[in-house]
C-alpha positions as CSV (number, residue, x, y, z in Angstrom):
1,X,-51.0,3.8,4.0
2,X,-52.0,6.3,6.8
3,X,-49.3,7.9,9.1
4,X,-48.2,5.8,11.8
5,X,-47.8,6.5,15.6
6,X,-46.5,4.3,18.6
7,X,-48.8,4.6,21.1
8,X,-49.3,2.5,25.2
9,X,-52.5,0.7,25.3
10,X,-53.9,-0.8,28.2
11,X,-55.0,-4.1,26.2
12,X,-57.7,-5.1,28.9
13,X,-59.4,-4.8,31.8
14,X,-56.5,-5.4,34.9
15,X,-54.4,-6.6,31.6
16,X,-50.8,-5.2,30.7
17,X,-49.5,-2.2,29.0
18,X,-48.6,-3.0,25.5
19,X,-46.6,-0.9,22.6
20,X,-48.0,-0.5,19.5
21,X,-48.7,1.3,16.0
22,X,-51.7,3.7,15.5
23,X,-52.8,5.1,12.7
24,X,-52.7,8.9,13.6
25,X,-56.2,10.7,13.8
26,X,-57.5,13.4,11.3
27,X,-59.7,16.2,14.0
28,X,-62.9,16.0,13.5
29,X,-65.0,19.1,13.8
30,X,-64.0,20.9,17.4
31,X,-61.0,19.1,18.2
32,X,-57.6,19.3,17.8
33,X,-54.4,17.0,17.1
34,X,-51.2,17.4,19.2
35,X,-48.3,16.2,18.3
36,X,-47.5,14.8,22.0
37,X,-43.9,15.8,23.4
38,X,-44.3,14.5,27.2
39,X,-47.2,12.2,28.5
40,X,-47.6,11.3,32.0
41,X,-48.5,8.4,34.1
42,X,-50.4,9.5,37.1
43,X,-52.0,7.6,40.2
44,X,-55.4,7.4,38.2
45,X,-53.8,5.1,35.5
46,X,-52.4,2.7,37.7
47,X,-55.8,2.5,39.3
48,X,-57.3,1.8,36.0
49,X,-55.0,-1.2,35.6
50,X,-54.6,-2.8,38.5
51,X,-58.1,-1.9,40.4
52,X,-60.0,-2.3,36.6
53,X,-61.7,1.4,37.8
54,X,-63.4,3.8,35.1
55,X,-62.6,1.9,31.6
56,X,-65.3,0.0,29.7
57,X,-63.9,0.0,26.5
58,X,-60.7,-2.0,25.4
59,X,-57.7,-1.5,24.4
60,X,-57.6,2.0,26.1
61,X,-54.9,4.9,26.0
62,X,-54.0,6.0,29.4
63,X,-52.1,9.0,30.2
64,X,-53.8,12.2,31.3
65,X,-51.2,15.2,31.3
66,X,-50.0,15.9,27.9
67,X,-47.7,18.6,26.6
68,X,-46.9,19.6,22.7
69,X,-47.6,21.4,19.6
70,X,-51.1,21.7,18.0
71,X,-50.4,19.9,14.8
72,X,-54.5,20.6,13.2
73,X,-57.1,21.8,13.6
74,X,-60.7,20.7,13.4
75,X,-63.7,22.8,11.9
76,X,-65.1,25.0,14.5
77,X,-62.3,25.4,16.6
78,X,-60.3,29.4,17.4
79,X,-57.9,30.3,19.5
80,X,-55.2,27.9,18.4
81,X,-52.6,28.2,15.6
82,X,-50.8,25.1,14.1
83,X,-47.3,25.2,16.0
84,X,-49.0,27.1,19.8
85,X,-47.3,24.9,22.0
86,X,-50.2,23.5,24.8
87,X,-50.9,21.8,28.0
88,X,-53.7,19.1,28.5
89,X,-55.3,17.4,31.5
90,X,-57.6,15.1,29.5
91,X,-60.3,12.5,31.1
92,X,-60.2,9.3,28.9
93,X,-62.5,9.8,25.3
C-alpha cells in the first residue's frame, strides 16, 4: 500500500471542505515534494468556495502559503537538498 497523507479537499464547486487520506506523490521530473509543516488559508480560498471562482476541477486542494522541508527531488531539478527547509506561494496545479 502507498504512503498515506491527510489532506483538505474542497469536494465541489461552492461545496464543503472535507478531510481525507491521499496517497502521497512521487516528483515527477522538475518538481519537488515537501513534507508540509504550516499551510495557510487565505482570502483567495474562501473565494474559491463560497463565490465558486478559479477551480474547474474537483475535488481540489486549497491552501496557497506553505512552509516545510524538501522531502525529494524530481529529475532535473538543483538548488535544493533533501532536508532545505522552504517557503511556497503556489497557484492551484
Amino acid at each position: 500500500m502507498a504512503p498515506q497523507q491527510k489532506a483538505l479537499f474542497l469536494t465541489s464547486k461552492l461545496g464543503k471542505y472535507e478531510l481525507t487520506e491521499r496517497h502521497i506523490p512521487t516528483p515527477g521530473k522538475g518538481q519537488l515534494l515537501i513534507k508540509t509543516q504550516s499551510t495557510a488559508l487565505n482570502p483567495i480560498d474562501w473565494k474559491v468556495q463560497k463565490l465558486g471562482w478559479f477551480i474547474e476541477e474537483y475535488p481540489a486542494m486549497l491552501g496557497t502559503d506553505i512552509a516545510g522541508t524538501v522531502e525529494e527531488i524530481g529529475e532535473g531539478v538543483t538548488g535544493f537538498a533533501k532536508g532545505d527547509r522552504v517557503y511556497v506561494f503556489r497557484w492551484w496545479i
